[in-house]
mmCIF entry with sequence, helices, sheets and N, C-alpha, C, O atoms, coordinates in Angstrom:
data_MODEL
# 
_entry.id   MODEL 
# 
_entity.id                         1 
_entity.type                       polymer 
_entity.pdbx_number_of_molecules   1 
# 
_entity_poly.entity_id                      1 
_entity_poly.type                           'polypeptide(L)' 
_entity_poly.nstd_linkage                   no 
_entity_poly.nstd_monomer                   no 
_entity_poly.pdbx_seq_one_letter_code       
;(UNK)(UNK)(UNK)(UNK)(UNK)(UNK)(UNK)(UNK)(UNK)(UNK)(UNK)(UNK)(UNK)(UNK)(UNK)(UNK)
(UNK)(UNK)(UNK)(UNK)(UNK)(UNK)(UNK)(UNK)(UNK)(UNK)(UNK)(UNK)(UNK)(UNK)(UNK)(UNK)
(UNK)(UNK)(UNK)(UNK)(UNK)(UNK)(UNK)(UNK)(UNK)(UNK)(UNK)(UNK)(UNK)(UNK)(UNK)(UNK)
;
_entity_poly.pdbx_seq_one_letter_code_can   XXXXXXXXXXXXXXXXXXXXXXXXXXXXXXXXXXXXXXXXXXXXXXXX 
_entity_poly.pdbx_strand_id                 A 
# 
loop_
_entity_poly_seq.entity_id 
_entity_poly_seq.num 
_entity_poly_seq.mon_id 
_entity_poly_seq.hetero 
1 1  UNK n 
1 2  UNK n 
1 3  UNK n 
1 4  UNK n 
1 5  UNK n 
1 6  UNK n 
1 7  UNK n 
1 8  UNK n 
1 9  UNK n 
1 10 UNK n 
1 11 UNK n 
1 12 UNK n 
1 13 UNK n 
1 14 UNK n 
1 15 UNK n 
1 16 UNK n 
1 17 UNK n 
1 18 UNK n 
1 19 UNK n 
1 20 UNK n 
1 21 UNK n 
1 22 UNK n 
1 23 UNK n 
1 24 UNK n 
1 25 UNK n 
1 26 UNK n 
1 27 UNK n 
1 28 UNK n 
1 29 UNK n 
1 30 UNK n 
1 31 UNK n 
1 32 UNK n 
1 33 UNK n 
1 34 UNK n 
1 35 UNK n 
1 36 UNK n 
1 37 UNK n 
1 38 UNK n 
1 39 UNK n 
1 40 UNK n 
1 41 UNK n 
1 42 UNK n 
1 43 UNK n 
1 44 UNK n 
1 45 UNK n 
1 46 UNK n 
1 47 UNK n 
1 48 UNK n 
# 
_struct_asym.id          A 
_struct_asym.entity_id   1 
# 
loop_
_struct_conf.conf_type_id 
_struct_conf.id 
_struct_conf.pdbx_PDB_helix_id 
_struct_conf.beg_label_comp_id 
_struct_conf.beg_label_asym_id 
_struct_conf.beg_label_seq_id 
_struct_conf.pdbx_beg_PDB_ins_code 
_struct_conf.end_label_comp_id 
_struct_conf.end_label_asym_id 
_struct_conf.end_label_seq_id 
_struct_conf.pdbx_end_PDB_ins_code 
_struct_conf.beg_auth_comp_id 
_struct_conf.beg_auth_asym_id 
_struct_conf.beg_auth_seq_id 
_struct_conf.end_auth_comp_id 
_struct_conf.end_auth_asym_id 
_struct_conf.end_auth_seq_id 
_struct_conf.pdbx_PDB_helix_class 
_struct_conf.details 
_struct_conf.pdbx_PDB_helix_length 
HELX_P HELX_P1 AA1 UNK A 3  ? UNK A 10 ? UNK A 3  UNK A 10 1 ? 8  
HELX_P HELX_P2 AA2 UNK A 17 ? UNK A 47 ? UNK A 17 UNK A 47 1 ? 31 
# 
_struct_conf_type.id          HELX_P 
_struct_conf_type.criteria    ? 
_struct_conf_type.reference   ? 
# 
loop_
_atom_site.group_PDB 
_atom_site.id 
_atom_site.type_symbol 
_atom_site.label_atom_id 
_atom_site.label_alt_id 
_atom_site.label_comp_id 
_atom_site.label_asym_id 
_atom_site.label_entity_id 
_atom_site.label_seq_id 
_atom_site.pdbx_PDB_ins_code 
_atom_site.Cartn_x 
_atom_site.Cartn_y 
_atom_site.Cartn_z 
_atom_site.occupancy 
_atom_site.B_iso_or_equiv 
_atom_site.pdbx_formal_charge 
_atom_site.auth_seq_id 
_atom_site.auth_comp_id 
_atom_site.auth_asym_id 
_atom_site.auth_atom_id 
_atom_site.pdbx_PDB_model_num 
ATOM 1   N N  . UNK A 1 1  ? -26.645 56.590 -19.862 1.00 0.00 ? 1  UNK A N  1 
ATOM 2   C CA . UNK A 1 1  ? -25.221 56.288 -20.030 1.00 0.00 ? 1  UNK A CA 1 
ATOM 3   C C  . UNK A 1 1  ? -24.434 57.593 -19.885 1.00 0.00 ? 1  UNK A C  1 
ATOM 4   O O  . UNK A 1 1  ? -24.470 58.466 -20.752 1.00 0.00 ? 1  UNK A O  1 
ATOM 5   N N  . UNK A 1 2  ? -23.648 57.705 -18.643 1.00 0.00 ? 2  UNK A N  1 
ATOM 6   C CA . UNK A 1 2  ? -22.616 58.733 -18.907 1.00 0.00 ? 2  UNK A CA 1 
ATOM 7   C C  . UNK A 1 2  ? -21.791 58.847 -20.045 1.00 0.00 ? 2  UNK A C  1 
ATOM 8   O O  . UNK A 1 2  ? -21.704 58.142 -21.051 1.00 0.00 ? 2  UNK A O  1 
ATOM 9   N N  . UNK A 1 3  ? -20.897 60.405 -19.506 1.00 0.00 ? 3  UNK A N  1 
ATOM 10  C CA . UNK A 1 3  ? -19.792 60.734 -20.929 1.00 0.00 ? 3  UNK A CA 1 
ATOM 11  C C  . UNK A 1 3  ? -18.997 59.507 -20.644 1.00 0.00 ? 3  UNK A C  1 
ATOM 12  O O  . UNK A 1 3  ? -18.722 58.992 -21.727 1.00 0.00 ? 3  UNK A O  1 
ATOM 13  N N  . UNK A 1 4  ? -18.401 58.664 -19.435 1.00 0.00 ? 4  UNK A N  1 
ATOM 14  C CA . UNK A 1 4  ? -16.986 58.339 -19.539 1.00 0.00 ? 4  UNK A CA 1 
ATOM 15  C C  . UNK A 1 4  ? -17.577 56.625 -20.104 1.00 0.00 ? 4  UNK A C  1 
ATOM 16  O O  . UNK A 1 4  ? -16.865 55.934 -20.833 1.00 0.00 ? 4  UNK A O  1 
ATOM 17  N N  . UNK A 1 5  ? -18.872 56.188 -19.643 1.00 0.00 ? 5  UNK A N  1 
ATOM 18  C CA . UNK A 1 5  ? -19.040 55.142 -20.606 1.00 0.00 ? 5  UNK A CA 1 
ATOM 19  C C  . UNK A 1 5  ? -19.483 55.230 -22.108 1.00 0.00 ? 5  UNK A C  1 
ATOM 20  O O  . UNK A 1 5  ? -19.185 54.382 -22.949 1.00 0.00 ? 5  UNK A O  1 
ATOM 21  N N  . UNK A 1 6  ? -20.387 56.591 -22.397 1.00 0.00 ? 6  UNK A N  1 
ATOM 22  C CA . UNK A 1 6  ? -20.050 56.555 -23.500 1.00 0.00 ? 6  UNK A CA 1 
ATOM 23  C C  . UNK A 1 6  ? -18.513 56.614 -24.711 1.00 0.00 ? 6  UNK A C  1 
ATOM 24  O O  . UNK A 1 6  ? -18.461 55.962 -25.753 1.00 0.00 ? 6  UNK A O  1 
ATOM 25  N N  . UNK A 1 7  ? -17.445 57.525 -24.224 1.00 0.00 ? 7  UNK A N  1 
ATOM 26  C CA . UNK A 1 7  ? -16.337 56.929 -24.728 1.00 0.00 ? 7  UNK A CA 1 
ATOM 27  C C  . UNK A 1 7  ? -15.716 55.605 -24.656 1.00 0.00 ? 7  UNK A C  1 
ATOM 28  O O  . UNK A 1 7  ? -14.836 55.380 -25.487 1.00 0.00 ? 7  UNK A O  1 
ATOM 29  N N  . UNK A 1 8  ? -16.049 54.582 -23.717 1.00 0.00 ? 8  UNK A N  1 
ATOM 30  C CA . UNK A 1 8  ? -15.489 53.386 -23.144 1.00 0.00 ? 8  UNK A CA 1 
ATOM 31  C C  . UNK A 1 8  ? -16.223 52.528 -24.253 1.00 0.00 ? 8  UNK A C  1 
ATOM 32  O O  . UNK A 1 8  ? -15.585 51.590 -24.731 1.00 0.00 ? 8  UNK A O  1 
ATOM 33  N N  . UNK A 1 9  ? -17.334 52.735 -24.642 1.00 0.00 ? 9  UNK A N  1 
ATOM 34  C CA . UNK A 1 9  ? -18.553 51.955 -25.605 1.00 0.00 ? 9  UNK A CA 1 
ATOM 35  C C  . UNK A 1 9  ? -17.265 52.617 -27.080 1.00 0.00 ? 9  UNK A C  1 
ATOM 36  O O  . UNK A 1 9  ? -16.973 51.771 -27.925 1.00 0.00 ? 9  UNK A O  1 
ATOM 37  N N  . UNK A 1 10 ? -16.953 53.326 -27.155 1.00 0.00 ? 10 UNK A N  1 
ATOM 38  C CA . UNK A 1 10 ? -16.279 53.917 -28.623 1.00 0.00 ? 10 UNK A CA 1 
ATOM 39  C C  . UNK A 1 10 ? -15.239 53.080 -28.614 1.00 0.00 ? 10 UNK A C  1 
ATOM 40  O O  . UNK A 1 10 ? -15.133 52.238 -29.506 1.00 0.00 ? 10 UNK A O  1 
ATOM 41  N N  . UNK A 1 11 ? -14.329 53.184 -27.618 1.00 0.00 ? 11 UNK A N  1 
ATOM 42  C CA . UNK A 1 11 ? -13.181 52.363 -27.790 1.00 0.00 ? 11 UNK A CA 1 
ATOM 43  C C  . UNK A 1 11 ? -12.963 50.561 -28.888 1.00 0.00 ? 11 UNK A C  1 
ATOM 44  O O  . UNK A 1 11 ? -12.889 49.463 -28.336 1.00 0.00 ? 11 UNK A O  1 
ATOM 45  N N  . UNK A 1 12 ? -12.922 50.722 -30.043 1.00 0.00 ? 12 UNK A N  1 
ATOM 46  C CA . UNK A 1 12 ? -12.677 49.517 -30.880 1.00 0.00 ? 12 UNK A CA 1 
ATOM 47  C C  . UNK A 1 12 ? -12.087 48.515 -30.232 1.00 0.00 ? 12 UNK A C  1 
ATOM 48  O O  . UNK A 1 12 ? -12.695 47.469 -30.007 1.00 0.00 ? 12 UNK A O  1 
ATOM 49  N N  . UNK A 1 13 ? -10.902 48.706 -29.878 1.00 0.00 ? 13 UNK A N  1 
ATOM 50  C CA . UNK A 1 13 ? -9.988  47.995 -29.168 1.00 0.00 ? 13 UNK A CA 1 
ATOM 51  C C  . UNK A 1 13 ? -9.397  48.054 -28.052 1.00 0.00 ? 13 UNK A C  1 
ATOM 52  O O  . UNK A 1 13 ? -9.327  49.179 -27.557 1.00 0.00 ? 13 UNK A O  1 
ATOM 53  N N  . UNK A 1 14 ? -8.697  46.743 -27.179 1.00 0.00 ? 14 UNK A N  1 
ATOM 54  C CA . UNK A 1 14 ? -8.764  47.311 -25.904 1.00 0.00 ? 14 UNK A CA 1 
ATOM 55  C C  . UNK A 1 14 ? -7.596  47.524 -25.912 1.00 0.00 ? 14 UNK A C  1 
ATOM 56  O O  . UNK A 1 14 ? -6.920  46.803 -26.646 1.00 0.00 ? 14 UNK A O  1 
ATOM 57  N N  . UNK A 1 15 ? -6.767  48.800 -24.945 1.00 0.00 ? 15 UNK A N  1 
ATOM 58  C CA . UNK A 1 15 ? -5.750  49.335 -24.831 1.00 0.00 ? 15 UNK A CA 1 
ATOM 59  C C  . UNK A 1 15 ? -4.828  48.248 -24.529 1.00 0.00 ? 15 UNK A C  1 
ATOM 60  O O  . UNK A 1 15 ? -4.947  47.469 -23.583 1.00 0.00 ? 15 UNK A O  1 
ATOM 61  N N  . UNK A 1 16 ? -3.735  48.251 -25.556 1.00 0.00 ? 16 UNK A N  1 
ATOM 62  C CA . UNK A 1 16 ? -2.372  47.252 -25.282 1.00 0.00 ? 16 UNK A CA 1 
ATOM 63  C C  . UNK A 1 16 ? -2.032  47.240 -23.885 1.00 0.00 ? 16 UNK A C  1 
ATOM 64  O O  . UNK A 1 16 ? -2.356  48.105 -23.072 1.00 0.00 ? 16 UNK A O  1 
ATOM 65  N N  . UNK A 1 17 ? -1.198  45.957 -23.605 1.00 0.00 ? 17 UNK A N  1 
ATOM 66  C CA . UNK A 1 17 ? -0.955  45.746 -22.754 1.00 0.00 ? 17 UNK A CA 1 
ATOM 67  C C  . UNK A 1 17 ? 0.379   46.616 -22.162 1.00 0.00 ? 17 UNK A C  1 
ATOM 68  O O  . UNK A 1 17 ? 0.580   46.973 -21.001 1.00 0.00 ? 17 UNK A O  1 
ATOM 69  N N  . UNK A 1 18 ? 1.330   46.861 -23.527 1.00 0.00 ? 18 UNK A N  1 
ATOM 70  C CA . UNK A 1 18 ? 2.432   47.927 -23.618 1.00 0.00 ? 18 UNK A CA 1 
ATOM 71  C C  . UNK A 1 18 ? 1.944   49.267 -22.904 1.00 0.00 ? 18 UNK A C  1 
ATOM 72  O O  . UNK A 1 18 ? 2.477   50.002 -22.073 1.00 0.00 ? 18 UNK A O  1 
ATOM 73  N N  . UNK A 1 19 ? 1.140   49.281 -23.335 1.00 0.00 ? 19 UNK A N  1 
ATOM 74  C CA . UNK A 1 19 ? 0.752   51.072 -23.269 1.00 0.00 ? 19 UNK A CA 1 
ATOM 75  C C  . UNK A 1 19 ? 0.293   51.587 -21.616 1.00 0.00 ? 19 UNK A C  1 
ATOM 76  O O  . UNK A 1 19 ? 0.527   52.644 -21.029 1.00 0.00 ? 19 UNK A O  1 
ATOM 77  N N  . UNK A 1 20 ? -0.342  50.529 -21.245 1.00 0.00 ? 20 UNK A N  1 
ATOM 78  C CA . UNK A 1 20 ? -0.681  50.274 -19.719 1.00 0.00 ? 20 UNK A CA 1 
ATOM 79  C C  . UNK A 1 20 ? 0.410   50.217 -18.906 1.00 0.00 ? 20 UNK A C  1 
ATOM 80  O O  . UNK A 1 20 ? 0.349   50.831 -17.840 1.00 0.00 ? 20 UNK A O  1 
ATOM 81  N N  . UNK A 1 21 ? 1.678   49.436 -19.264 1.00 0.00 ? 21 UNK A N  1 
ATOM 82  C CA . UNK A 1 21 ? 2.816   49.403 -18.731 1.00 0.00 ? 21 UNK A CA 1 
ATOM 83  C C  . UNK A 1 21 ? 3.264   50.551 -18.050 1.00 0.00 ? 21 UNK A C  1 
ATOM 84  O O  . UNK A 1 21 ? 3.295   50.797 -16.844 1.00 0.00 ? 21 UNK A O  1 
ATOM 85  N N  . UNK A 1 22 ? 3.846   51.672 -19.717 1.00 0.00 ? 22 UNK A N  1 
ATOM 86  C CA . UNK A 1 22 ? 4.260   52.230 -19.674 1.00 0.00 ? 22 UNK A CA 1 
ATOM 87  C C  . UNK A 1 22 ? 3.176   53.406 -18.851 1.00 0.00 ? 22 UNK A C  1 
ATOM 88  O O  . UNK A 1 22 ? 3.609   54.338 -18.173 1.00 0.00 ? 22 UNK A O  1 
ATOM 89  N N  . UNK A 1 23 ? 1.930   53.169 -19.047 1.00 0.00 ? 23 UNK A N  1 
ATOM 90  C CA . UNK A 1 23 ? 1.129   54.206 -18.121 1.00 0.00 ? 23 UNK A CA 1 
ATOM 91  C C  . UNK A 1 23 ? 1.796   54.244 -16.388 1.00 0.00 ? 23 UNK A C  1 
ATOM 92  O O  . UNK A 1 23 ? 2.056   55.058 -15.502 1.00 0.00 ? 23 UNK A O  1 
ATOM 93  N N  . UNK A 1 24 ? 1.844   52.667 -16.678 1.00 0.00 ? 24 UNK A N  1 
ATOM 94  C CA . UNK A 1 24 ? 1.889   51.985 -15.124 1.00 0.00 ? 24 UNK A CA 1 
ATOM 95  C C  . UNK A 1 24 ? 3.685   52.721 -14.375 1.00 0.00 ? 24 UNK A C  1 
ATOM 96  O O  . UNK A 1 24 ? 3.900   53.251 -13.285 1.00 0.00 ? 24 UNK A O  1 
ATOM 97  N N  . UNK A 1 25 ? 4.680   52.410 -15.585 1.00 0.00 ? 25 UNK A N  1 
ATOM 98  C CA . UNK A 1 25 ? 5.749   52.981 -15.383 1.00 0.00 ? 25 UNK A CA 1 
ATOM 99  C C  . UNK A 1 25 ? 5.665   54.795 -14.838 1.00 0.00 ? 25 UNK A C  1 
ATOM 100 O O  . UNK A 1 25 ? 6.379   55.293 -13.968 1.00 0.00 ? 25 UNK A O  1 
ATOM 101 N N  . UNK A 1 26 ? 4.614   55.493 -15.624 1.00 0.00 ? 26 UNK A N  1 
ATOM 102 C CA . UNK A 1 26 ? 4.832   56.685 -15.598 1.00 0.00 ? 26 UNK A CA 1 
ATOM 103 C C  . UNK A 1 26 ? 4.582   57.154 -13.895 1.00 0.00 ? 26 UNK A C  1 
ATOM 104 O O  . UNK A 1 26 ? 5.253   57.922 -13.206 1.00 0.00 ? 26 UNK A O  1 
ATOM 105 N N  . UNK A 1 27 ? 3.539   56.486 -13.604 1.00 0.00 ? 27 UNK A N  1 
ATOM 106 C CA . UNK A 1 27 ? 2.446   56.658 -12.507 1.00 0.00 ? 27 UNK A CA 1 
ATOM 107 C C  . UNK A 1 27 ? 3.904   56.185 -10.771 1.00 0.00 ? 27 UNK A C  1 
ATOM 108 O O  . UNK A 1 27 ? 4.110   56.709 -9.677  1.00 0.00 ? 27 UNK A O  1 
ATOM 109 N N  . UNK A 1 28 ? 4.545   54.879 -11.585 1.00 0.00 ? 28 UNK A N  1 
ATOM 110 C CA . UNK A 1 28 ? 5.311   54.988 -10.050 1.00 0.00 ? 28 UNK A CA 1 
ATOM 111 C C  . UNK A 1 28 ? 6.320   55.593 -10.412 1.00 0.00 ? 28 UNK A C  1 
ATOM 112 O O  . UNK A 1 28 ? 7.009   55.806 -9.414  1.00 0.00 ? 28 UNK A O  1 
ATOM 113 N N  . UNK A 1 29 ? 6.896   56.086 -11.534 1.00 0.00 ? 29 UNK A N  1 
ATOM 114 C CA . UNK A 1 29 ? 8.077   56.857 -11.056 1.00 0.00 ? 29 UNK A CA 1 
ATOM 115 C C  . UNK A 1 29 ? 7.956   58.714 -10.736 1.00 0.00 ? 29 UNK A C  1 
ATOM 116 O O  . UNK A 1 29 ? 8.866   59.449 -10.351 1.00 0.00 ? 29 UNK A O  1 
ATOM 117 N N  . UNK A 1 30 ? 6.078   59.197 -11.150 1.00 0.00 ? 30 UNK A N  1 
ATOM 118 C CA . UNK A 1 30 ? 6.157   60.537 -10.581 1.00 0.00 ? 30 UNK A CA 1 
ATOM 119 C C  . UNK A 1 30 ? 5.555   59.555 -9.008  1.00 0.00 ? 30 UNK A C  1 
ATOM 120 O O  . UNK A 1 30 ? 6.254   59.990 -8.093  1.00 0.00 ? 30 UNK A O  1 
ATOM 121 N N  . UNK A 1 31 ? 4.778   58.694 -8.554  1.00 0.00 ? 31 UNK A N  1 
ATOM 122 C CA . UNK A 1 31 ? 4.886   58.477 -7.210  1.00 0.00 ? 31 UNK A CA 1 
ATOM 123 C C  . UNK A 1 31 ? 6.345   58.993 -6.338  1.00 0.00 ? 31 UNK A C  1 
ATOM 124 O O  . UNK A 1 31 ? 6.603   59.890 -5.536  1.00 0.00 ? 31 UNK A O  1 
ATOM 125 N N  . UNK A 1 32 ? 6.949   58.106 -6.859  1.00 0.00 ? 32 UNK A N  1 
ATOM 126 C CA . UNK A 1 32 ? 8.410   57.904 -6.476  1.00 0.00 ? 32 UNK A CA 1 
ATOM 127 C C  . UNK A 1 32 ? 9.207   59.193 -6.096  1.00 0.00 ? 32 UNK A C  1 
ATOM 128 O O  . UNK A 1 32 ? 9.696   59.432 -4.992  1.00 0.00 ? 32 UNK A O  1 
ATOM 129 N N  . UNK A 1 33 ? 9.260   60.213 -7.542  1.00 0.00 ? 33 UNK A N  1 
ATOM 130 C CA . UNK A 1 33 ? 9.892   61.246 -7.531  1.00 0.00 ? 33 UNK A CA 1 
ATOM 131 C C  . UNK A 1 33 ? 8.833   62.280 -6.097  1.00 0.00 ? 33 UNK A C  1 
ATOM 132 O O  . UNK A 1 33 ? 9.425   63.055 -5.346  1.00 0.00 ? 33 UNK A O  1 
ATOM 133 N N  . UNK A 1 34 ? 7.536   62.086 -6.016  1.00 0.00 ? 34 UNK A N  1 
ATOM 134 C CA . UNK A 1 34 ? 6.970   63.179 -5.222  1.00 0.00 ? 34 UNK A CA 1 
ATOM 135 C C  . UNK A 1 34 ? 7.393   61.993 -3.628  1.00 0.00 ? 34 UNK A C  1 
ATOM 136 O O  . UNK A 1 34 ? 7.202   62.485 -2.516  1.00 0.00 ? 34 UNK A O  1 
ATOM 137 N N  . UNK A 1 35 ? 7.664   61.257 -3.678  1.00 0.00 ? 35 UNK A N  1 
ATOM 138 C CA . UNK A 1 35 ? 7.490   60.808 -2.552  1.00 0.00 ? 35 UNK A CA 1 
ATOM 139 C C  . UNK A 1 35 ? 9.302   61.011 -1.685  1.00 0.00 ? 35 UNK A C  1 
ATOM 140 O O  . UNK A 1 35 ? 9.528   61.037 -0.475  1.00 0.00 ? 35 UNK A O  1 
ATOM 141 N N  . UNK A 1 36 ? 10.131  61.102 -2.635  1.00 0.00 ? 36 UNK A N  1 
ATOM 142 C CA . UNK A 1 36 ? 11.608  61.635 -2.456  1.00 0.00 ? 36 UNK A CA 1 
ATOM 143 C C  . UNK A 1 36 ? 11.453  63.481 -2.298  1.00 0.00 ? 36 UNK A C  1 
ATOM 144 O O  . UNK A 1 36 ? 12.057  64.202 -1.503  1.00 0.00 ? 36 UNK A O  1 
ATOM 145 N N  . UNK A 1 37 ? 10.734  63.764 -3.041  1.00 0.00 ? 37 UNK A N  1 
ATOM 146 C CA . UNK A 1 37 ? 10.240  65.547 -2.505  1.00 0.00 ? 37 UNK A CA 1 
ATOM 147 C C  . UNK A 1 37 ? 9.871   65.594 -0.857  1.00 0.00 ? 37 UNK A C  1 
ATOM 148 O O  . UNK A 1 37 ? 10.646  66.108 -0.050  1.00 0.00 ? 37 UNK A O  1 
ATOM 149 N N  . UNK A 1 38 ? 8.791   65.086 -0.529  1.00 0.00 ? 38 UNK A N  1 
ATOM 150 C CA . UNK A 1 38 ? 8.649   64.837 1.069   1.00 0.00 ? 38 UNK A CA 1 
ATOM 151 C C  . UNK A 1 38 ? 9.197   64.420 1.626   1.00 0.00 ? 38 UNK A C  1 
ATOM 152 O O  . UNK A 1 38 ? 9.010   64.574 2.833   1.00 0.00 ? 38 UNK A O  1 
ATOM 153 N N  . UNK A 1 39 ? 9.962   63.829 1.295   1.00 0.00 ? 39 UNK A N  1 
ATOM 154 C CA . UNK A 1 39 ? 10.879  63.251 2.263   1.00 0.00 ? 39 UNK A CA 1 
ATOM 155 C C  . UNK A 1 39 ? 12.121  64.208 2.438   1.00 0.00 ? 39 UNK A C  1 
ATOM 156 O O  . UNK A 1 39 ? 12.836  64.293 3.437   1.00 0.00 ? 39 UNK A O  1 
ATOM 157 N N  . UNK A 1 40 ? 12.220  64.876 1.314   1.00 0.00 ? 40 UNK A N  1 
ATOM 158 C CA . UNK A 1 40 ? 13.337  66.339 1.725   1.00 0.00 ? 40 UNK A CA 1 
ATOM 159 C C  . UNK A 1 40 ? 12.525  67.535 2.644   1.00 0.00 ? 40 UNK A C  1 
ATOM 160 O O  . UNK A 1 40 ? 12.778  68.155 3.677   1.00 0.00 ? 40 UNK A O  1 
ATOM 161 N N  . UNK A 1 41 ? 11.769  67.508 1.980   1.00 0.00 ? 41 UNK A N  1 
ATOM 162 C CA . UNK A 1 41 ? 10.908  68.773 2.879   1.00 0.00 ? 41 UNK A CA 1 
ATOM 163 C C  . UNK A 1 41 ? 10.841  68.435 4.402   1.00 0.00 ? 41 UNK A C  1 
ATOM 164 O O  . UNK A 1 41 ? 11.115  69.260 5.273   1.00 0.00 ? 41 UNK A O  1 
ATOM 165 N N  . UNK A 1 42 ? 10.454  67.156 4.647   1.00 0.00 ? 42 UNK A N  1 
ATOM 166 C CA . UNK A 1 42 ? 10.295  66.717 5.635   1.00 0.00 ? 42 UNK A CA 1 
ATOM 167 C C  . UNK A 1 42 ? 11.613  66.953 6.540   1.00 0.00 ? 42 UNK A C  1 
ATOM 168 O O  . UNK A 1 42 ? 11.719  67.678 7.529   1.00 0.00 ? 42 UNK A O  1 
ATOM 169 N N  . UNK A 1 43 ? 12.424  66.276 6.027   1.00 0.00 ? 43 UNK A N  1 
ATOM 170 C CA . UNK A 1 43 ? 13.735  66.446 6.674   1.00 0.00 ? 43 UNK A CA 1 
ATOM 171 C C  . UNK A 1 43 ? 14.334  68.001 6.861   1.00 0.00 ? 43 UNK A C  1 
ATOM 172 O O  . UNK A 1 43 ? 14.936  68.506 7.808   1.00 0.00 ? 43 UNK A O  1 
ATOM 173 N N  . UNK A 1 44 ? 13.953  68.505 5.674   1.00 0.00 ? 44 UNK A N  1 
ATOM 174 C CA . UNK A 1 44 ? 14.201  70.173 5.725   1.00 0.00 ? 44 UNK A CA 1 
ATOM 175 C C  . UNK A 1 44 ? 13.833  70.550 6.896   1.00 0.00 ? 44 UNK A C  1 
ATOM 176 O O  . UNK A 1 44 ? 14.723  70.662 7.738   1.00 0.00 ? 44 UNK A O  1 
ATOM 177 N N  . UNK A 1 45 ? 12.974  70.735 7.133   1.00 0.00 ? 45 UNK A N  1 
ATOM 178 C CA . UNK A 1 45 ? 11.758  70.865 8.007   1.00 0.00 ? 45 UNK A CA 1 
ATOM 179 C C  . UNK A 1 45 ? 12.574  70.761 9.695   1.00 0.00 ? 45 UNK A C  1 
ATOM 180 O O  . UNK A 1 45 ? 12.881  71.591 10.551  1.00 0.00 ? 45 UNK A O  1 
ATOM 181 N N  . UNK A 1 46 ? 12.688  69.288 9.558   1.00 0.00 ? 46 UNK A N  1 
ATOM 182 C CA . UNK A 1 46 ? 13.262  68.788 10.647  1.00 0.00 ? 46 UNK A CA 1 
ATOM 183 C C  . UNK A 1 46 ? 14.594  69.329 11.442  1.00 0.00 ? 46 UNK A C  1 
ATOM 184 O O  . UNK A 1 46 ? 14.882  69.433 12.634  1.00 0.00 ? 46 UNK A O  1 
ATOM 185 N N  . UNK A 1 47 ? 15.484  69.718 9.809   1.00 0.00 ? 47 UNK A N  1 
ATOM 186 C CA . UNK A 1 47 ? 16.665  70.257 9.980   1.00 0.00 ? 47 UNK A CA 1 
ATOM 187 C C  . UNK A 1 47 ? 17.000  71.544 10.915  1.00 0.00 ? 47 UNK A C  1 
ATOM 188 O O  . UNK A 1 47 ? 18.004  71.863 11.551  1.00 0.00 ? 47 UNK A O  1 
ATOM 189 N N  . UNK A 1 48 ? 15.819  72.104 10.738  1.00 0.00 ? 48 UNK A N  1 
ATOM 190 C CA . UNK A 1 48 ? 15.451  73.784 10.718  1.00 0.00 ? 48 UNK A CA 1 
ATOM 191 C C  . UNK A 1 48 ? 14.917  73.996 12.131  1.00 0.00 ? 48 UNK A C  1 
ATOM 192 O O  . UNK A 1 48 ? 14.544  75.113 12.489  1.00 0.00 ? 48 UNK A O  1 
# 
């Protein structure tokens, strides 16, 4: 048994559904924010 199933075997309970959300929230809005970065650079880029 690996480390990451041995912590997964520890886990009591399974992670709220809230908490996933907000994981889920975090995950597309740095997507989002890096994907508005390239798209300046890009254009920078282009500008130049």
């Amino acid at each position: 048994m690996n480390h990451a199933s041995t912590q997964l075997a520890e886990l009591e309970t399974p992670i709220p559904s809230t908490k996933i959300n907000e994981i889920a929230e975090i995950y597309k809005s740095s997507t989002l924010l890096l994907n508005v970065c390239i798209s300046i650079k890009v254009y920078h880029n282009n500008v130049n």
